[in-house]
Backbone as CSV, one residue per row, in Angstrom:
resi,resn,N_x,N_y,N_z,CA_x,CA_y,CA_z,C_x,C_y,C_z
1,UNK,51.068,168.729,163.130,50.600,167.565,162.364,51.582,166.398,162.492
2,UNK,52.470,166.773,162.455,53.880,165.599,162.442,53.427,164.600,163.966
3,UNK,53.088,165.617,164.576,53.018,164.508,166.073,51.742,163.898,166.264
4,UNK,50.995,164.121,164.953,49.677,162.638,164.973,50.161,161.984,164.106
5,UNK,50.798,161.564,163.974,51.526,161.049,162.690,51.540,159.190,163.349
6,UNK,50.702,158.261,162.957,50.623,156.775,163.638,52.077,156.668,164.286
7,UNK,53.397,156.530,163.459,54.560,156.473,164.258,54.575,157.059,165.078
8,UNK,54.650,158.284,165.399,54.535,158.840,166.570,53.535,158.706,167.706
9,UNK,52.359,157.757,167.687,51.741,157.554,168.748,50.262,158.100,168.290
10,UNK,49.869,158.931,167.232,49.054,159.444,166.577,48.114,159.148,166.286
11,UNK,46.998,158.978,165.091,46.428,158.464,164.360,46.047,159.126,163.236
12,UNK,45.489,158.912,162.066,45.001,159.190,160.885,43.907,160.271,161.244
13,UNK,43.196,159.536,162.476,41.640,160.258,162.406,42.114,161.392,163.179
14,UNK,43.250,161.309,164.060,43.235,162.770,164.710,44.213,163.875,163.895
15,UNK,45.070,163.528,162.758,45.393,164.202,161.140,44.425,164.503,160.956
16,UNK,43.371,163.890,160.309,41.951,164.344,159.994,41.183,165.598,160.356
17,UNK,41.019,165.770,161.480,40.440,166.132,162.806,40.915,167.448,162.470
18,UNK,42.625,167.560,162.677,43.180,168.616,162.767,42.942,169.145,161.294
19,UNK,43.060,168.469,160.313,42.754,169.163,158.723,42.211,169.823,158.444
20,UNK,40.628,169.029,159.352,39.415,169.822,158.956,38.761,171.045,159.481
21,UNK,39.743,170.479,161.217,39.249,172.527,161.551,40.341,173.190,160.799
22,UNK,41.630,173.097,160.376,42.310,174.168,159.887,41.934,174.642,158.833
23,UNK,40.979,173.700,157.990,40.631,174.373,156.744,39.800,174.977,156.977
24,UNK,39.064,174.774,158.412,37.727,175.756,158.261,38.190,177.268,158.802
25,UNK,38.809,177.255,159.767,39.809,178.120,160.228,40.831,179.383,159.557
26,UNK,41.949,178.519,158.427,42.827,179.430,158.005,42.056,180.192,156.971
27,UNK,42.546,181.126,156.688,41.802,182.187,155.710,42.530,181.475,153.956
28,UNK,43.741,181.481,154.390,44.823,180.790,152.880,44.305,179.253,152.824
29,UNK,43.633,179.196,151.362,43.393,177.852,151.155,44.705,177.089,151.130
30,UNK,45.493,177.605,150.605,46.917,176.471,150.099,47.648,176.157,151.258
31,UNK,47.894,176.897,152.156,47.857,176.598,153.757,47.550,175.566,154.554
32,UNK,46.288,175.456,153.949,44.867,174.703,154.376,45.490,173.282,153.697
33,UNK,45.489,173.173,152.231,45.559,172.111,151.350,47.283,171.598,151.354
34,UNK,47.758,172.618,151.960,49.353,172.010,152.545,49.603,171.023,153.743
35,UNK,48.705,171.462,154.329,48.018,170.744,156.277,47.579,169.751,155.770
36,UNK,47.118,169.291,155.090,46.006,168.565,154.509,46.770,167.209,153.440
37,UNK,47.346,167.693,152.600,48.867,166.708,151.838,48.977,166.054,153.169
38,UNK,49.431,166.094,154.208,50.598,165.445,154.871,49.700,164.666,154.737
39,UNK,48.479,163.928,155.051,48.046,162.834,155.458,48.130,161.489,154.589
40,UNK,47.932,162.001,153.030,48.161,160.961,152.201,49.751,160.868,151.971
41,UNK,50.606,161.666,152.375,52.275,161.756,151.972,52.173,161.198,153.390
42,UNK,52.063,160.765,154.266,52.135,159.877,154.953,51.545,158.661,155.274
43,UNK,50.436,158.223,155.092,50.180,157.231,154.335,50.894,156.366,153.378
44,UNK,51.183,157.088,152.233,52.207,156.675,150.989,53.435,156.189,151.715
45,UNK,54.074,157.192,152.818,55.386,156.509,153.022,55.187,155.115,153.746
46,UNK,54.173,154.943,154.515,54.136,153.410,154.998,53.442,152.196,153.748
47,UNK,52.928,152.706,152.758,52.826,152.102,151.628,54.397,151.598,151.232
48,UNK,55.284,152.791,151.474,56.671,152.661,150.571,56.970,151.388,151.200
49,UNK,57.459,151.615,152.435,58.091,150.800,153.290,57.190,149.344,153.428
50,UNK,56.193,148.992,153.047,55.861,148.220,153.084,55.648,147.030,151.545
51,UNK,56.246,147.571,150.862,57.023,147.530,149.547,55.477,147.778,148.336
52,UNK,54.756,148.400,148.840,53.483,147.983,147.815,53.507,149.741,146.815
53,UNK,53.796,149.438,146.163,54.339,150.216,145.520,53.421,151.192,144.762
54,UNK,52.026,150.043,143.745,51.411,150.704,143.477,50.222,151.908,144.266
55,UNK,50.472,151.404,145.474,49.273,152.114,146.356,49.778,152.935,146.510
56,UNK,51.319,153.375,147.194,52.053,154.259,147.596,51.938,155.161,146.529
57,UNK,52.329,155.554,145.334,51.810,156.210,143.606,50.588,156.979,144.249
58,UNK,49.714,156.280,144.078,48.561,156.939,144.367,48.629,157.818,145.174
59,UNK,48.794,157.125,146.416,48.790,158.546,147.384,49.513,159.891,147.365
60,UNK,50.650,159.360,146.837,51.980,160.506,146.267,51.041,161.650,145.275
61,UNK,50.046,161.069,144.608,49.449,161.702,143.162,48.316,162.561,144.326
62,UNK,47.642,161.892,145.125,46.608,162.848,145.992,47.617,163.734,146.473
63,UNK,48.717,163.231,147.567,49.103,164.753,148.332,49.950,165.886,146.969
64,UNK,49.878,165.393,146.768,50.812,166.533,145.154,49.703,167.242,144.109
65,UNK,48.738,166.730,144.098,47.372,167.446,143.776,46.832,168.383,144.942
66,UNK,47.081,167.965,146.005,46.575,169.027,147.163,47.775,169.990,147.534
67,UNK,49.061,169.662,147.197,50.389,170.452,148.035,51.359,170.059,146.537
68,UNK,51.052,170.660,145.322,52.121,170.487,144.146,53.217,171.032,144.483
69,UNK,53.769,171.846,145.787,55.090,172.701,145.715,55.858,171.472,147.142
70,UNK,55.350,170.674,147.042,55.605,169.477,148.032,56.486,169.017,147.248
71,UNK,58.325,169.456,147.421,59.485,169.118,146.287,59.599,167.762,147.253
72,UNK,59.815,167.433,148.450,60.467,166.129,149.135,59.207,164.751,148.750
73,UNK,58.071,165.058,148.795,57.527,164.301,148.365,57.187,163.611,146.604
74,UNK,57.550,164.730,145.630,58.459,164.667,144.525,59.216,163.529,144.574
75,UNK,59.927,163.693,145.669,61.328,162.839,145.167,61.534,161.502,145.750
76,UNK,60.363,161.636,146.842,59.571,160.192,147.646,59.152,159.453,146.187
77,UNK,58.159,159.708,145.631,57.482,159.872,144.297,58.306,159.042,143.247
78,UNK,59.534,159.733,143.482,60.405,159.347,142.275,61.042,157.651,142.474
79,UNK,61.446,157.914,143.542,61.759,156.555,144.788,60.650,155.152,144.263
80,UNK,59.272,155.471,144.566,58.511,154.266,144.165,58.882,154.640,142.665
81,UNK,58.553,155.146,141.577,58.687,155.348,140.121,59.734,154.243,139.671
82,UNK,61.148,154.478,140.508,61.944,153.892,140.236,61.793,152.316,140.285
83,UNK,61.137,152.187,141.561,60.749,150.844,141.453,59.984,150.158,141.065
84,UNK,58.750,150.830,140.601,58.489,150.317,139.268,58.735,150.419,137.329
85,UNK,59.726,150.639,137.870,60.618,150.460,136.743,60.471,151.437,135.617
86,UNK,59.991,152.279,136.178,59.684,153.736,135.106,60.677,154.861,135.599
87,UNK,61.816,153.960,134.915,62.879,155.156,135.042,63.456,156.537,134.743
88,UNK,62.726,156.483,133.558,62.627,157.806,132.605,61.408,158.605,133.414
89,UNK,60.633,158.484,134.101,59.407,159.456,134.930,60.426,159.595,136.480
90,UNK,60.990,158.316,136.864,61.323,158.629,137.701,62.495,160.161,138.071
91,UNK,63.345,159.644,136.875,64.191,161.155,137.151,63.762,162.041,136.774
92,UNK,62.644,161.924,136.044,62.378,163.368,135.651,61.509,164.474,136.667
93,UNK,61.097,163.331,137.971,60.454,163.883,138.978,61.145,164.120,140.002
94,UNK,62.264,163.690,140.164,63.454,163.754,140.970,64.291,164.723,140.648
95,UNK,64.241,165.322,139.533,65.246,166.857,138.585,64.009,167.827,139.408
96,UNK,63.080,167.119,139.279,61.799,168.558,139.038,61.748,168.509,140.312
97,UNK,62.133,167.760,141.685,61.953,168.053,143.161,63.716,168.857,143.485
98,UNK,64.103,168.262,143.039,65.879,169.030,143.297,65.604,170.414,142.850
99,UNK,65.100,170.541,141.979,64.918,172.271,141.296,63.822,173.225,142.306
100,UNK,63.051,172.015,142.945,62.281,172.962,143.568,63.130,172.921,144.944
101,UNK,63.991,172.398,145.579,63.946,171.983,146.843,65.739,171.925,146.698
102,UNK,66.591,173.101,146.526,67.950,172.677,145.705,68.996,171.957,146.989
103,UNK,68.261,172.405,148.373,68.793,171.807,149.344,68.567,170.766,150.328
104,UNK,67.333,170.539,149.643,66.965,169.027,150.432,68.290,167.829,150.209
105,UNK,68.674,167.217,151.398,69.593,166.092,151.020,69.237,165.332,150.254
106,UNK,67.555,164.784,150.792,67.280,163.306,150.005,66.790,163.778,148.673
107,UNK,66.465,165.029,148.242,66.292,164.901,146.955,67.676,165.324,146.364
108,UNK,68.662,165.343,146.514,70.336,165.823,146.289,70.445,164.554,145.464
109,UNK,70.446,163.323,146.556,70.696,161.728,146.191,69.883,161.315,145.563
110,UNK,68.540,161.592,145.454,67.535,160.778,144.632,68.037,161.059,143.218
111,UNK,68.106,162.582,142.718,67.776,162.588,141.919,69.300,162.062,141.063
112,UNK,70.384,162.018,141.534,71.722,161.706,141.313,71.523,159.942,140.994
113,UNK,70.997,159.586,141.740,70.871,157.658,141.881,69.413,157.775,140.462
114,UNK,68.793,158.346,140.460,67.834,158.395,139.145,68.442,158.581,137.770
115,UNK,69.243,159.204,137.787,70.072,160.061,136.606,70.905,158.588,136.009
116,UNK,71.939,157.940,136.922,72.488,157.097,137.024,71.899,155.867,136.405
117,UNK,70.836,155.728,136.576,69.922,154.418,136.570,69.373,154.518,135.264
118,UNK,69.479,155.969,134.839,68.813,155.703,133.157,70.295,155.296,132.428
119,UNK,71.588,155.660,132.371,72.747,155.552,131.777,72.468,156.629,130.830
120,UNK,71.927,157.941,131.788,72.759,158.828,130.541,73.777,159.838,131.197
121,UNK,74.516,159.141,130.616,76.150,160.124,131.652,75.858,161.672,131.370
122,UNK,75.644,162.355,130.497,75.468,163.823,130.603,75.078,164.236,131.152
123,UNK,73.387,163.511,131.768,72.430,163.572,132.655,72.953,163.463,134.230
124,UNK,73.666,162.574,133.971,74.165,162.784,135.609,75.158,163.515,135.703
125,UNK,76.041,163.789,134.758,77.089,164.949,135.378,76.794,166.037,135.487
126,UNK,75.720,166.189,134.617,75.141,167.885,135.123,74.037,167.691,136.361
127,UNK,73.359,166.711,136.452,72.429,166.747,138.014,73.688,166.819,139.094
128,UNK,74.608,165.642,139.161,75.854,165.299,140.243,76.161,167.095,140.751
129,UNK,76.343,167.988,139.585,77.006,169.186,139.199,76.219,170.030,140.425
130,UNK,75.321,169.994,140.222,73.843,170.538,140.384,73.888,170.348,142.030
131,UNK,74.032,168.794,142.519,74.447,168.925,144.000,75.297,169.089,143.950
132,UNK,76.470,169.067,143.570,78.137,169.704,144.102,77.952,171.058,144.922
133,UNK,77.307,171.780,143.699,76.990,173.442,143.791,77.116,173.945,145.075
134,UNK,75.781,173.302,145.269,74.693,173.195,146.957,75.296,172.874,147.977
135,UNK,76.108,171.588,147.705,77.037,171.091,149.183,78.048,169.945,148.511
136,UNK,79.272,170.951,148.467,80.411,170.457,148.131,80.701,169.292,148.963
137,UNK,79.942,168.785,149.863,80.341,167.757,150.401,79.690,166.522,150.440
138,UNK,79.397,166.400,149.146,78.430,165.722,148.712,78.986,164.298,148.088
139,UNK,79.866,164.031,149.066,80.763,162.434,148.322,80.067,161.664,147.500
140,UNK,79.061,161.748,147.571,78.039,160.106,146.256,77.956,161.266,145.517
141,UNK,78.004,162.482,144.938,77.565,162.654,143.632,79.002,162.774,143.155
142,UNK,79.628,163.445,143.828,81.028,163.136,142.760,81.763,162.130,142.650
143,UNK,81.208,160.660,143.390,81.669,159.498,143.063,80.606,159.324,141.684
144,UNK,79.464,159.302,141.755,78.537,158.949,140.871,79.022,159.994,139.670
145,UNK,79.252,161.269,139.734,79.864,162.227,138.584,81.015,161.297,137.914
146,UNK,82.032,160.726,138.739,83.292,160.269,138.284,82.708,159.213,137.252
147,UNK,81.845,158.399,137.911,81.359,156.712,137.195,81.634,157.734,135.451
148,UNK,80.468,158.254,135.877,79.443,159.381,134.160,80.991,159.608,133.233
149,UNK,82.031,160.069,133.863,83.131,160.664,133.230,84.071,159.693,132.772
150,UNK,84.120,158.633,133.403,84.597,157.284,132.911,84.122,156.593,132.007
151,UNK,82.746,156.594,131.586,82.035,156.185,131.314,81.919,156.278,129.671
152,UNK,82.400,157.433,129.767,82.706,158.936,128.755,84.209,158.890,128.250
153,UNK,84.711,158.029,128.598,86.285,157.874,128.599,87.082,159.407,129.005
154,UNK,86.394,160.050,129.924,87.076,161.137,130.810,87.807,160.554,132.298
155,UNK,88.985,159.600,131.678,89.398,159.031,132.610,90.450,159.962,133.737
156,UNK,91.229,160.968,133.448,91.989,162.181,134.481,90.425,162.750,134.862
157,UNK,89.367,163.324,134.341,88.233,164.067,134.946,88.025,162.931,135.928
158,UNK,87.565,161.910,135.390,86.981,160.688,136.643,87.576,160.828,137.827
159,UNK,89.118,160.679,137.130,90.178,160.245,139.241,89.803,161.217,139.740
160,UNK,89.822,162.666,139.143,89.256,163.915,140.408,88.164,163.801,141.173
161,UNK,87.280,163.498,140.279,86.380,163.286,141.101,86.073,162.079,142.321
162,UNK,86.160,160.541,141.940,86.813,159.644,142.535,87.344,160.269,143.762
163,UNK,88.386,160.967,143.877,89.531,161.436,144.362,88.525,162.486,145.459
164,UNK,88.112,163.347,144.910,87.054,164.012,145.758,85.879,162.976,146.591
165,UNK,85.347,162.234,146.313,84.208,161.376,147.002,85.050,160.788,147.989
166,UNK,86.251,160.291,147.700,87.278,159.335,148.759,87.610,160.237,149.713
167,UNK,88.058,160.999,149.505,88.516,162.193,150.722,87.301,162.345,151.516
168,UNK,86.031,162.403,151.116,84.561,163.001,151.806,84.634,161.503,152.290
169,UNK,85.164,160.254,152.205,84.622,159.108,153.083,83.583,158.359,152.628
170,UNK,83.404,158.058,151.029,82.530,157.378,150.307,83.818,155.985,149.728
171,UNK,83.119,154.647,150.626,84.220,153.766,150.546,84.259,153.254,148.836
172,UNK,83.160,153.406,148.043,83.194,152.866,146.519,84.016,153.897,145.809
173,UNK,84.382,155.239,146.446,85.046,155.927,145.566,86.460,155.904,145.933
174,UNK,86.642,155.150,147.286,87.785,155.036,147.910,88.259,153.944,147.187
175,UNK,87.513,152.973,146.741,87.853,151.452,146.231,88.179,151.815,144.489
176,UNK,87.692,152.682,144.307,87.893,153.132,142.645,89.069,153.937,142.654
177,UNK,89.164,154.919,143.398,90.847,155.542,143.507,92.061,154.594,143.802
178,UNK,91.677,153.736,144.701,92.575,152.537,144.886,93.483,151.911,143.851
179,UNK,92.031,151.358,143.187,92.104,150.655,141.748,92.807,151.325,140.580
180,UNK,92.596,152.606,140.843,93.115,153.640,139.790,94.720,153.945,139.567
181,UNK,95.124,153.679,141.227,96.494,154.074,141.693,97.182,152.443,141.195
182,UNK,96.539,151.380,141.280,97.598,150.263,140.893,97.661,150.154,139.745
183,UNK,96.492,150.579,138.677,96.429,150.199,137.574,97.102,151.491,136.282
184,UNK,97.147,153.123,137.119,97.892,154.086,136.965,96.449,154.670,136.082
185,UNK,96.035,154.401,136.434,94.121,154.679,135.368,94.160,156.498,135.915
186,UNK,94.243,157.411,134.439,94.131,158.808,135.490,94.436,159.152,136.384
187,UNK,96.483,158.649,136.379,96.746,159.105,137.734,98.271,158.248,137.649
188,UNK,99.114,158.702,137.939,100.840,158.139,137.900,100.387,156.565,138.917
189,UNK,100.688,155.578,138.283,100.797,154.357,138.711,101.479,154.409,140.577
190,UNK,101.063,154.167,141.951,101.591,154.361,143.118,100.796,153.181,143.815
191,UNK,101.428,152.076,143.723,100.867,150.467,144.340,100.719,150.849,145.971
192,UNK,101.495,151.606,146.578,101.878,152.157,147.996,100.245,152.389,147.859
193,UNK,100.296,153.666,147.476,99.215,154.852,147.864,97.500,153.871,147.324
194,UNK,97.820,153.236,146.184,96.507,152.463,146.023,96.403,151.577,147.205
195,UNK,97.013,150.630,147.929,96.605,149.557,148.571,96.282,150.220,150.067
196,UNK,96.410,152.134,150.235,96.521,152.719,151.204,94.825,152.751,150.880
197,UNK,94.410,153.472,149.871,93.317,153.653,149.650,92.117,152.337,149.859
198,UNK,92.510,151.447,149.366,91.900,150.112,149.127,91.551,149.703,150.586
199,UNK,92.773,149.718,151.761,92.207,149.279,153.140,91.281,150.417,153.206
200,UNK,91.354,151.500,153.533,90.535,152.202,153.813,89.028,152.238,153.525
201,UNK,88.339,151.573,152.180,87.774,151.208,151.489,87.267,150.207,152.021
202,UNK,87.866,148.977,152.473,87.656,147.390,152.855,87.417,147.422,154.504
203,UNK,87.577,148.720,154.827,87.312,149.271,156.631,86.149,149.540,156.317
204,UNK,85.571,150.119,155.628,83.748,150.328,155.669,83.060,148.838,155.081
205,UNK,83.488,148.399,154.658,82.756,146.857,154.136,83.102,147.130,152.530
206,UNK,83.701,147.576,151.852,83.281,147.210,150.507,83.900,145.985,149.766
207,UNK,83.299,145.172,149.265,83.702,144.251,149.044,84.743,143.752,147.607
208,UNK,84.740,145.040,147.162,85.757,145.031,145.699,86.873,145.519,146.344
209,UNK,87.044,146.296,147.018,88.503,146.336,147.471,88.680,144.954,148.617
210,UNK,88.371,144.705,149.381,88.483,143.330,149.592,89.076,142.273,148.623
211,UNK,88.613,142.213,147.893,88.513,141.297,146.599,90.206,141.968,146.332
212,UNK,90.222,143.131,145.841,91.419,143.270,145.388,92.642,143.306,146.198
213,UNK,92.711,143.552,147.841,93.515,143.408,148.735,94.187,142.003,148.792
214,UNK,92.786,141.033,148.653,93.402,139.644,148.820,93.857,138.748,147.331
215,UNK,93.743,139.473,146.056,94.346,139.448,144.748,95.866,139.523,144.877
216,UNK,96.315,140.834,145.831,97.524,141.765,146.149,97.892,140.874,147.212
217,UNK,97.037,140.030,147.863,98.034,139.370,149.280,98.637,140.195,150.007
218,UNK,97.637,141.482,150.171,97.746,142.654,151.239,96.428,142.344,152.198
């Protein structure tokens, strides 16, 4: 199915085509009605990308009525939700695709950047937690964990984490450890070791360590 897929050179009607003998074909309806999802979960994603948001919904709601154990499209789902500004549905469909799907990447990040977006720090340190588990190498959630713990005035919990996202090569957590080391924030004051962190940070583009390099007249 993937290779009728319009991007790929495809079309809708030959998705179709293939749907309808497989349903006549497989003996397992859900099989059948799994073959069958992709067409509107693809659809929807060129809805996404084409920023129309409410259409994209819809289609998300057909293939998830035909394929409900469809966790990546869940968290597609959650993606438009977010952008229309239903943030509270959005994570809650983005928890409920991570739970089904504990190793999908993009639902790892969705549901971490959802959590975030409502401001409830508990909420994200236990989702962040949740991808740590799965793949300790998961630099945006334990930068995004750190924000939650700061947030919380768990300022020594924060730098660890911070401290963990920077090492994995996440330049905002590199620019926050930086910051941490000049200002001694959760962590013995080391102007050296912060402005070490800070280039490193201002080498991927971020623009707050920038900002603070040329504060420092480093």
């Amino acid at each position: 199915m993937t290779t009728l897929e319009p991007r790929w050179g495809g079309s809708y009607r030959e998705m179709e085509a293939l749907a309808k003998e497989s349903t006549a074909q497989l003996k397992d309806a859900a099989a059948a009605a799994k073959l069958t999802a992709r067409i509107p979960a693809d659809r929807a994603d060129g809805k996404q990308r084409s920023k129309d948001y409410g259409a994209a919904l819809g289609l998300y709601d057909e293939a998830l009525r035909l394929d409900p154990s469809a966790a990546r499209v869940r968290c597609e789902r959650s993606w438009v939700l977010s952008q229309l500004g239903r943030q509270g549905d959005a994570y809650a469909e983005a928890k409920r695709g991570l739970t089904e799907a504990r190793d999908d990447s993009y639902c790892m990040e969705r549901a971490v950047a959802a959590a975030t977006q409502l401001r409830n720090h508990e909420e994200t340190i236990a989702v962040a937690t949740l991808v740590i588990d799965v793949d300790p190498g998961a630099g945006l959630a334990f930068a995004h964990r750190g924000w939650a713990k700061e947030q919380l005035g768990q300022r020594d919990a924060a730098f660890q984490d911070y401290l963990a996202g920077a090492k994995l090569g996440e330049a905002w957590a590199q620019a926050k450890v930086g910051k941490a080391y000049l200002e001694g924030a959760g962590v013995a004051r080391d102007d050296e070791e912060g402005v070490s962190w800070l280039r490193k940070s201002a080498s991927q583009g971020n623009d707050e360590a920038k900002r603070v390099l040329q504060t420092k007249g480093r």
